[in-house]
C-alpha positions as CSV (number, residue, x, y, z in Angstrom):
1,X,-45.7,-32.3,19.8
2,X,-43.1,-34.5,21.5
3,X,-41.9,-34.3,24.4
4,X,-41.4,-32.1,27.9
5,X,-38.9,-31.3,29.7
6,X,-37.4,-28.5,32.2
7,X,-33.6,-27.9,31.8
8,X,-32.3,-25.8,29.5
9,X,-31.9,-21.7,29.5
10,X,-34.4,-19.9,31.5
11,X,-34.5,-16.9,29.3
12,X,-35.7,-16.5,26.1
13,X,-33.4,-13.3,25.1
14,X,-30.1,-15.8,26.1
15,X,-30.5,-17.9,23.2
16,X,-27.3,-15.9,21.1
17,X,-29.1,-17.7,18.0
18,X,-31.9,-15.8,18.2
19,X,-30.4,-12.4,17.5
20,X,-29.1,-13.3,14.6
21,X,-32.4,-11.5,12.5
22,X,-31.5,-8.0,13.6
23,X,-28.0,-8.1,11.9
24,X,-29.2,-8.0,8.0
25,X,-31.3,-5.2,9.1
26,X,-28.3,-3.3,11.1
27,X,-26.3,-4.2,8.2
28,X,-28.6,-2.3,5.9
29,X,-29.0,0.9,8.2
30,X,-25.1,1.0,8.0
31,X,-25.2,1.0,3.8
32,X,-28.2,3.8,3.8
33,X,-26.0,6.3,6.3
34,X,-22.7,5.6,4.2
35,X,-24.7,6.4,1.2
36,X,-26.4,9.6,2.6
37,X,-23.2,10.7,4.4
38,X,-21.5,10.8,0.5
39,X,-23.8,13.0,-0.8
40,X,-23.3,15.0,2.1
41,X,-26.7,14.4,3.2
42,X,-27.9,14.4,6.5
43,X,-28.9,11.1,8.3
44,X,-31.3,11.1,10.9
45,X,-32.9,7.2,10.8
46,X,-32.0,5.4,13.7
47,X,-30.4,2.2,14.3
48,X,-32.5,-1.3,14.8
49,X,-31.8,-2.6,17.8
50,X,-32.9,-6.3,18.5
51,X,-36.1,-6.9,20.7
52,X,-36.0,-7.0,24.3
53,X,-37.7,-10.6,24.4
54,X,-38.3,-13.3,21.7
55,X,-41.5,-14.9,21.1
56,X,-40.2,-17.4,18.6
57,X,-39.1,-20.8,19.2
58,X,-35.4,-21.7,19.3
59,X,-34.9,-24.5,16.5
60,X,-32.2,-27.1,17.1
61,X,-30.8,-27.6,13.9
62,X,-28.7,-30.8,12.7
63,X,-25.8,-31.3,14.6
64,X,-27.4,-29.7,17.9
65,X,-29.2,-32.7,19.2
66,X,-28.0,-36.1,19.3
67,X,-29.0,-39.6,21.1
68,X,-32.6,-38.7,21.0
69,X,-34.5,-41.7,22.8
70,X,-38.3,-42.0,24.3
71,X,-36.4,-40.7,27.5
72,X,-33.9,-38.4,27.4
73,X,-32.1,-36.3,24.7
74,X,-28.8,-34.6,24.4
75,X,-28.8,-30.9,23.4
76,X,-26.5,-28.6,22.4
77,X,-27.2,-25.2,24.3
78,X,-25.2,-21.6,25.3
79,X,-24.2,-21.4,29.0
80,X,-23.1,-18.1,28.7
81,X,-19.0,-18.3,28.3
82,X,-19.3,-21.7,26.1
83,X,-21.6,-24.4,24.1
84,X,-21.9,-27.7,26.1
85,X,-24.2,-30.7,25.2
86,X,-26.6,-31.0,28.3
87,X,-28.9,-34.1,28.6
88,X,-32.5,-33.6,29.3
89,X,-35.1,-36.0,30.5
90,X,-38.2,-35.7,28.0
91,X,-42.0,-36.9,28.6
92,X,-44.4,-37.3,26.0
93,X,-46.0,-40.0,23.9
94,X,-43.5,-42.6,21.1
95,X,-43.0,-41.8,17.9
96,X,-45.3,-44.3,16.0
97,X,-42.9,-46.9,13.8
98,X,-43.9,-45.2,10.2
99,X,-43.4,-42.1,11.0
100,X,-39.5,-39.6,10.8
101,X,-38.6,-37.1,13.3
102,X,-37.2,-33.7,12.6
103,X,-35.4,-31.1,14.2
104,X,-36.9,-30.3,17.6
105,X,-37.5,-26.8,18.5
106,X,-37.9,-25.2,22.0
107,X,-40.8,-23.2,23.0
108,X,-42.1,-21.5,26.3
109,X,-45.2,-22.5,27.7
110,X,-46.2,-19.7,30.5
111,X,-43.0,-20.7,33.0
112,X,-42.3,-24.5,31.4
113,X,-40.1,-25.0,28.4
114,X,-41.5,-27.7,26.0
115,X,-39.7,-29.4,23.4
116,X,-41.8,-29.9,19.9
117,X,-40.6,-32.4,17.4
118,X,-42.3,-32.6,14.0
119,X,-43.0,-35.9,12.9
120,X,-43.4,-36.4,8.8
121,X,-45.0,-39.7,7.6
122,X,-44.8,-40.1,3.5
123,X,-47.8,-42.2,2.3
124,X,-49.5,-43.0,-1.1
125,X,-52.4,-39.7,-1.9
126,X,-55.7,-41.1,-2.3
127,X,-57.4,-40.7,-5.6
128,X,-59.6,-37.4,-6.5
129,X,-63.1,-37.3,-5.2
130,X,-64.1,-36.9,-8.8
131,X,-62.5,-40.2,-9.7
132,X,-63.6,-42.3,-7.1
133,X,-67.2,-41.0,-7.7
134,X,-68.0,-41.6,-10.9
135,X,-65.4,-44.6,-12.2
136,X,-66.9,-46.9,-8.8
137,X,-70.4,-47.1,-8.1
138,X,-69.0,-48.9,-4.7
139,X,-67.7,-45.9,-3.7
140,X,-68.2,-45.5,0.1
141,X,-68.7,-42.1,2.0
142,X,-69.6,-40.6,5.1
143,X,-72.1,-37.8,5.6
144,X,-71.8,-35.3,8.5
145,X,-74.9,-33.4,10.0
146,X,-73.9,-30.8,12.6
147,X,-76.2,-29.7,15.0
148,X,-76.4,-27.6,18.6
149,X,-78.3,-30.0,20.2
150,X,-77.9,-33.2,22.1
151,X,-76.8,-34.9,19.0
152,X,-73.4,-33.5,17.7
153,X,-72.7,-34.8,14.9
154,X,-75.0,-37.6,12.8
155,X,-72.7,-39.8,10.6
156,X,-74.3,-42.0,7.6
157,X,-72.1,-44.0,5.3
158,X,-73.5,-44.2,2.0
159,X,-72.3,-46.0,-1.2
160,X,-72.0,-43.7,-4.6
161,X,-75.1,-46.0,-6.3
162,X,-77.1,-44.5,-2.9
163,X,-77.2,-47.9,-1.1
164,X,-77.0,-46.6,3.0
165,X,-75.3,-48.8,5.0
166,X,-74.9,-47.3,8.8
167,X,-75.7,-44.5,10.8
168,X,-74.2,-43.3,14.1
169,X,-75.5,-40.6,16.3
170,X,-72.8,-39.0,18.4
171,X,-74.4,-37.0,21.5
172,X,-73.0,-35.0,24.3
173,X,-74.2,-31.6,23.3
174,X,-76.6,-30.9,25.8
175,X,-73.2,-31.7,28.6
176,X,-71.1,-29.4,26.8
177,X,-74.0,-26.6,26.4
178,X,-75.2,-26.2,29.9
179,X,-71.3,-26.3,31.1
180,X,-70.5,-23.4,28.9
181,X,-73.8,-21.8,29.9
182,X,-72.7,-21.8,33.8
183,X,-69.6,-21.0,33.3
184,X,-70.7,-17.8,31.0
185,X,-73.3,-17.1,33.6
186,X,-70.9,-16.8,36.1
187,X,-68.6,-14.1,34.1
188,X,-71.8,-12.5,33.3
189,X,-72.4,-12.2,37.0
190,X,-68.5,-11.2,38.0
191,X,-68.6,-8.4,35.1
192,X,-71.8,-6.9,36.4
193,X,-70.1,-6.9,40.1
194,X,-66.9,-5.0,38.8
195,X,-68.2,-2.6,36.3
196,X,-65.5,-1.3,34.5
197,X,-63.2,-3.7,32.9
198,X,-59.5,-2.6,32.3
199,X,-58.6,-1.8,28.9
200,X,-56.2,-4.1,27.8
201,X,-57.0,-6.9,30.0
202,X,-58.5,-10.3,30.2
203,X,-61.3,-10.2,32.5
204,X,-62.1,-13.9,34.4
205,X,-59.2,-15.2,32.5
206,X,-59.5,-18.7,34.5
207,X,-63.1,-19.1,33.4
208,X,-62.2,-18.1,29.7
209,X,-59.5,-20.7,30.2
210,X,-62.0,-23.6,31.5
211,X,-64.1,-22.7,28.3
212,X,-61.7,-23.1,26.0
213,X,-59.9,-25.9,26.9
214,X,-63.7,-27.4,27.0
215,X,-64.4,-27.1,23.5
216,X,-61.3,-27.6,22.4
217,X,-61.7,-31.3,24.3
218,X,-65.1,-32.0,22.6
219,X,-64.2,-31.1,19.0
220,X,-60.9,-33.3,19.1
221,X,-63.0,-36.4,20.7
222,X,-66.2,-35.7,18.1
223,X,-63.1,-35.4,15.1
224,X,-62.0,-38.5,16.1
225,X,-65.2,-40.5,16.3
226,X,-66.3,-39.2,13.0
227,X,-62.8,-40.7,11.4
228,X,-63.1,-44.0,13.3
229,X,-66.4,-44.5,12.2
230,X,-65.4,-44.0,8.2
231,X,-62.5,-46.2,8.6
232,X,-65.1,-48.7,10.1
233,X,-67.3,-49.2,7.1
234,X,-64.2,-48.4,4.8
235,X,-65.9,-45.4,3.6
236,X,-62.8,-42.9,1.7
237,X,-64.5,-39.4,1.7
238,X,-66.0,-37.4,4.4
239,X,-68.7,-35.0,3.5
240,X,-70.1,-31.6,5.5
241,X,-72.0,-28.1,5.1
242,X,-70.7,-25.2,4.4
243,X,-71.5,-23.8,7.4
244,X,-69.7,-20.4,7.1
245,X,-72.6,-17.1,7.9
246,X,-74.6,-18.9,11.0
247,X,-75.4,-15.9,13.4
248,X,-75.6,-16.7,17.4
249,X,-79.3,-16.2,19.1
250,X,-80.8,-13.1,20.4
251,X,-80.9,-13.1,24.0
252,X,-78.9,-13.2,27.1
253,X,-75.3,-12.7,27.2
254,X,-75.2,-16.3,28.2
255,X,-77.6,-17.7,25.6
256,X,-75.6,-15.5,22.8
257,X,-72.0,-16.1,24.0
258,X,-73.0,-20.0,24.1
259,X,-74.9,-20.4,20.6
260,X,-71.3,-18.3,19.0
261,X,-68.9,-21.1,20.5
262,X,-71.1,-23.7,19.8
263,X,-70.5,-22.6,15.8
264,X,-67.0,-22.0,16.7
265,X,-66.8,-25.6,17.7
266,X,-68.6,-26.8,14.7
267,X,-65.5,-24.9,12.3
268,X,-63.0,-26.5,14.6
269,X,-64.8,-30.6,14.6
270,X,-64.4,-30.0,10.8
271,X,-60.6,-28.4,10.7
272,X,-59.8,-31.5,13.3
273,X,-61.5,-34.1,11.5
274,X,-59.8,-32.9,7.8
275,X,-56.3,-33.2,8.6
276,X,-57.2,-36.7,10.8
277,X,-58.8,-38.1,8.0
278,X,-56.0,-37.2,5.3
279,X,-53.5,-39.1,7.3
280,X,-55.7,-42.0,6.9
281,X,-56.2,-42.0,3.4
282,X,-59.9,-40.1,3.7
283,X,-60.8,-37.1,1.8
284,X,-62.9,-34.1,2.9
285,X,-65.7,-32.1,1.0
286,X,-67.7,-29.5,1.6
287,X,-71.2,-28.7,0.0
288,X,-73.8,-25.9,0.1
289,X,-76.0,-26.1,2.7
290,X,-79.4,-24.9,1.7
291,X,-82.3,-26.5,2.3
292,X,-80.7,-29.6,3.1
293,X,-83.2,-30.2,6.6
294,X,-86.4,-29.5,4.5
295,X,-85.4,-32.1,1.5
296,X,-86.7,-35.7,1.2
297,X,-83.5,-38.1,0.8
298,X,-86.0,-40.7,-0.6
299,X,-87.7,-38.6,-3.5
300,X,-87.0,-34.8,-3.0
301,X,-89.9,-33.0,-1.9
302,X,-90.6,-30.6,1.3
303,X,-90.8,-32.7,4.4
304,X,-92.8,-31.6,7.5
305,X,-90.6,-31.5,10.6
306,X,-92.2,-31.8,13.8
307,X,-91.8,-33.2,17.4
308,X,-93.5,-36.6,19.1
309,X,-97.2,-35.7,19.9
310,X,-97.4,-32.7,17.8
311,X,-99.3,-33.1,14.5
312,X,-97.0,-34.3,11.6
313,X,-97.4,-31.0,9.3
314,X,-95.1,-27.4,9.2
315,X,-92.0,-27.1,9.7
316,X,-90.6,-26.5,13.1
317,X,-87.1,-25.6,13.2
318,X,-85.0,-28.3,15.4
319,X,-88.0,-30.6,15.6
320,X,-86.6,-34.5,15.4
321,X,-89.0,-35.9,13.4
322,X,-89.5,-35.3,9.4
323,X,-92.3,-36.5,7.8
324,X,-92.5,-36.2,4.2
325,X,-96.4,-36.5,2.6
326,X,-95.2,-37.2,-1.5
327,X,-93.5,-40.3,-0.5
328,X,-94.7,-41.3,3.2
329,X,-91.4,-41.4,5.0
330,X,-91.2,-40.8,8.5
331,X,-87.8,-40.5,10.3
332,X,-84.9,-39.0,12.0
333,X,-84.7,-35.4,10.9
334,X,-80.6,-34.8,11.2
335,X,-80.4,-38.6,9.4
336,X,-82.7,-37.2,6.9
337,X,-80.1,-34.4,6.6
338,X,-77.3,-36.3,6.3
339,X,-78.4,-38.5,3.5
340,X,-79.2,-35.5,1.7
341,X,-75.4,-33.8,2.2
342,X,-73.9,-37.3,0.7
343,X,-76.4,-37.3,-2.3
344,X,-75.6,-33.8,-3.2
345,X,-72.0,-34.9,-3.4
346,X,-72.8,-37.4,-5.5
347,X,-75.0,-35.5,-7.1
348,X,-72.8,-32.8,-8.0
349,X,-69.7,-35.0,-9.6
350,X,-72.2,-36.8,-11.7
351,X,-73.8,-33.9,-13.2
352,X,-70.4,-32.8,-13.9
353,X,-69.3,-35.8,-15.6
354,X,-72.4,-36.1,-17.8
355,X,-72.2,-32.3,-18.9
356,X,-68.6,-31.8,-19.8
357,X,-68.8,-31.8,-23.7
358,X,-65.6,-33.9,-25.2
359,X,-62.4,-32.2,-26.3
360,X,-62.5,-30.5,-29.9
361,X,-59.6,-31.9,-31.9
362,X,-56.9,-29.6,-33.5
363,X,-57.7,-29.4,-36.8
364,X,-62.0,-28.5,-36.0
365,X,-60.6,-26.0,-33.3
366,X,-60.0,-23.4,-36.7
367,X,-63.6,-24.0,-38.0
368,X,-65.5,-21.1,-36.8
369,X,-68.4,-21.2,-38.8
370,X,-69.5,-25.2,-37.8
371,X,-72.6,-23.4,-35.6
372,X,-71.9,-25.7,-32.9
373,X,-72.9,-23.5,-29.2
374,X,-70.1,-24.4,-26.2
375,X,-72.5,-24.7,-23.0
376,X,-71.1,-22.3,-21.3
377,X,-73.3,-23.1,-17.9
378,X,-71.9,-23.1,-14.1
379,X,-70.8,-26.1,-12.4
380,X,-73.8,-25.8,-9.6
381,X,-76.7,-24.5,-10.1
382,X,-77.6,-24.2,-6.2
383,X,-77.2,-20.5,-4.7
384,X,-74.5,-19.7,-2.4
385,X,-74.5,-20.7,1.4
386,X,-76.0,-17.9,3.4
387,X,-77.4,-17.6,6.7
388,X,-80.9,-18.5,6.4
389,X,-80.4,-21.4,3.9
390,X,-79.5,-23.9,6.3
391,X,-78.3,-24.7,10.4
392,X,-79.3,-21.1,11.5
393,X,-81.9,-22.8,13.8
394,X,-81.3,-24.9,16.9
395,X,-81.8,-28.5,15.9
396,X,-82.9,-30.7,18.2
397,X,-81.9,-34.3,19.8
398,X,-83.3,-37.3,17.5
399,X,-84.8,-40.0,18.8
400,X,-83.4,-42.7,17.0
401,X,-80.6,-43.8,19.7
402,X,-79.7,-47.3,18.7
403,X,-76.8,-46.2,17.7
404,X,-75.5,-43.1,19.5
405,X,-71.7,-43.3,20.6
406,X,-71.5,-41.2,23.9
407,X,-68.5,-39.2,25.3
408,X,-67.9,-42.0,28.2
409,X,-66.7,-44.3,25.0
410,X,-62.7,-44.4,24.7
411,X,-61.7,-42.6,21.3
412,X,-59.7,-44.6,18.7
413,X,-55.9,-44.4,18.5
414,X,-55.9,-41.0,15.9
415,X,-53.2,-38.6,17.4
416,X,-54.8,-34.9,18.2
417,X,-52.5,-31.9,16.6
418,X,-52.5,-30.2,20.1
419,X,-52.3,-32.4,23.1
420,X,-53.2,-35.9,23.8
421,X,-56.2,-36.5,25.9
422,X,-57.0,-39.5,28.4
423,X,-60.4,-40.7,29.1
C-alpha cells in the first residue's frame, strides 16, 4: 500500500469503467433470446442488469496515471460529460530504491478513497531447504516456539551439525492477554444488558474493532522480530509447529473468546513472518508438533516439567522449568522446545537423504527377476499433528530473561503487508 489521498469521484457506481463486466453477460442474454425466439420458443429469462454499487477497486491502467512522485500524482478520471487528468496530493511511505511500481488502483476505505500501488522487487530464490541442509553442515536456522503466555515466541538459531548459537525470548503476552480479556469482559457485560442481538448485525462493533486492530499490531511487531533476529545471526531458514487443531479453554466467555484469538494470532505471526522472511532471502518450514515440550534436545528422553519451588518430577503443562533425569539437564522449557523443532528439521532431511536408494539405470530397469525389494517406507515416520500432541496447554513465562526483546523496542526496517506502524 502506497499512498492516500482524497480527490477523485465520490461514488463508486460513477466509475463508467467499472460496468464494463455486465456487457459480455448482456451480450449473451441477447444470443439465447435470438436463439429461442427462432425456434419459436418462448423466452422468459430476464436481462442482467449491472449492480447497483461496486465493491471492487478501480485499476488505473497504463496511460491513466502519469508524473507519479512521493507527493502528488496525476490521474486520469471521468467527470461526468469528459476525461480530464486531475492531480492528487498522496501520503504514504517511499518506494524503497530496488523495488518497481505498478499500476495503482483506487479503493474505498469506509468514507476515504486510498490509492494502493503494488510494488514488485525481482531477487535471486534462495536454495531448497533440502540442499542447504544436508550439502553444509554450517547451515544456520532459526527455531520458533509459540506459546500463550508471557513469552510469545522463543527464537534459537542453531547450525545443521546442532551447534546453538543464540536464543531470544520475545515477551508481551501477558499485555496483550489481559487487554483482550477486558475488552471481551466488557462485550460480555453489554450483551448480557441488551439481550437479544439483531440478526444480521455486529454487536459492540467498536470493541471488536479495538481487538482486532490489537492483534493484528502484535503479530506484525512479533513477525518482525523473529526475521530481524535470523538475519542477525545470518541464519536462512525459519522453522515452526504445525499448529493447525489447538482447541480454546473451557470456561468463561472471556477466558474462551481470549485463548481462540490468541491461536488466531499464532496462524497470523507465522503467515506475517513467511512472506517477511522470503523477501529477505529466508525460508519457512513447518514440522509436526508432537511431543516436542516433553523431548530432551540433549539426548531424547521424557523430561519433567515443573515450576521454581515445586519438586523437579511430572509433567505440568506450561510449567517453565524442564528437567530431564537420563541426562541431568535442567533449563528453560519453551528453549528446550525450540531446540527440539530445529532438530526435527534437521532430522527429517537427513533421514531422507540417507534413505533414498540410487537411481536404477535403463538397461537393469527390464530385469524383474534380480530379487532386489524397493523400500517402499514413508518419508516421516511421526503421526500427524492433532490436538493433544502438542501446544494445547497454556505454556507458561520462562525464567531465563537475559535475553527477552520487549514490545517498548523499535522493530527493524521490514515493511508490514497492511499498514505501517510507529512506535
Amino acid at each position: 500500500m502506497y499512498g492516500q489521498f482524497g480527490g477523485g469521484p465520490k461514488k463508486k457506481d460513477q466509475n463508467p469503467g467499472t460496468s464494463s463486466a455486465a456487457y459480455p453477460t448482456l451480450n449473451t442474454w441477447r444470443t439465447h433470446k435470438e436463439k429461442a425466439e427462432a425456434k419459436g420458443k418462448k423466452f422468459t429469462d430476464r436481462p442482467p442488469v449491472p449492480p447497483r454499487t461496486w465493491k471492487k477497486p478501480a485499476l488505473f491502467y497504463a496511460g491513466q496515471w502519469k508524473e507519479r512522485t512521493d507527493a502528488s500524482i496525476m490521474l486520469k478520471v471521468w467527470t461526468g460529460t469528459c476525461w480530464s487528468w486531475l492531480k492528487v496530493r498522496t501520503l504514504g511511505r517511499e518506494v524503497p530504491a530496488d523495488c518497481e511500481m505498478g499500476s495503482p488502483s483506487l479503493i474505498c476505505h469506509g468514507k476515504q478513497w486510498w490509492l494502493h500501488t503494488p510494488l514488485e522487487k525481482t531477487f535471486k530464490g534462495p536454495a531448497k531447504i533440502a540442499e542447504q541442509v544436508t550439502t553444509n553442515p554450517h547451515t544456520k536456522l532459526c527455531a520458533i516456539d509459540l506459546n500463550l503466555g508471557e513469552n510469545i515466541a522463543v527464537c534459537t538459531v542453531q547450525t545443521a551439525e546442532g551447534t546453538i548459537l543464540a536464543t531470544r525470548f520475545i515477551g508481551g503476552g501477558n499485555e496483550i492477554n489481559g487487554f483482550r480479556k477486558r475488552q471481551l469482559g466488557r462485550i460480555a457485560r453489554k450483551r448480557s444488558k441488551t439481550g437479544i442481538i439483531a440478526e444480521g448485525e455486529q454487536d459492540n462493533a467498536a470493541l471488536w474493532k479495538k481487538i482486532c486492530h490489537r492483534d493484528e499490531q502484535m503479530a506484525h511487531l512479533v513477525s518482525a522480530r523473529i526475521v530481524q533476529f535470523a538475519q542477525q545471526h545470518e541464519a536462512s531458514i525459519l522453522v515452526f509447529e504445525h499448529l493447525g487443531n489447538l482447541k480454546p479453554e473451557q470456561g468463561t466467555y472471556s477466558r474462551r473468546g481470549n485463548s481462540k484469538r490468541a491461536f488466531w494470532m499464532k496462524g497470523r505471526i507465522f503467515t506475517y513472518a513467511k512472506y517477511k522472511a522470503y523477501n529477505e532471502g529466508i525460508l519457512t518450514s513447518r514440522i509436526n508438533p508432537r511431543n516436542t515440550s516433553r523431548e530432551c534436545a540433549r539426548c531424547h528422553a521424557l523430561v519433567a516439567r515443573y515450576s521454581e519451588g515445586q519438586p523437579a518430577e511430572g509433567y505440568t503443562p506450561g510449567a517453565p522449568l524442564v528437567y530431564c533425569s537420563a541426562c541431568g539437564m535442567r533449563g528453560n522449557a519453551d528453549r528446550n522446545a525450540s531446540v527440539v523443532i530445529g532438530q526435527r528439521l534437521i532430522a527429517r532431511y537427513q533421514k531422507q537423504a540417507q534413505e533414498k536408494p540410487p537411481a536404477p539405470l535403463h538397461a537393469e530397469r527390464d530385469e524383474q527377476s534380480s530379487g532386489v525389494i524397493i523400500c517402499q517406507d514413508t518419508r516421516r515416520e511421526e503421526g500427524p499433528s492433532i490436538s493433544p500432541a502438542r501446544r494445547a496447554d497454556r505454556q507458561g513465562h520462562g525464567t531465563a530473561q537475559g535475553g527477552t526483546l520487549w514490545m517498548e523496542e523499535r522493530p527493524s526496517s521490514i515493511p508490514t503487508q497492511l499498514r505501517l506502524f510507529n512506535e
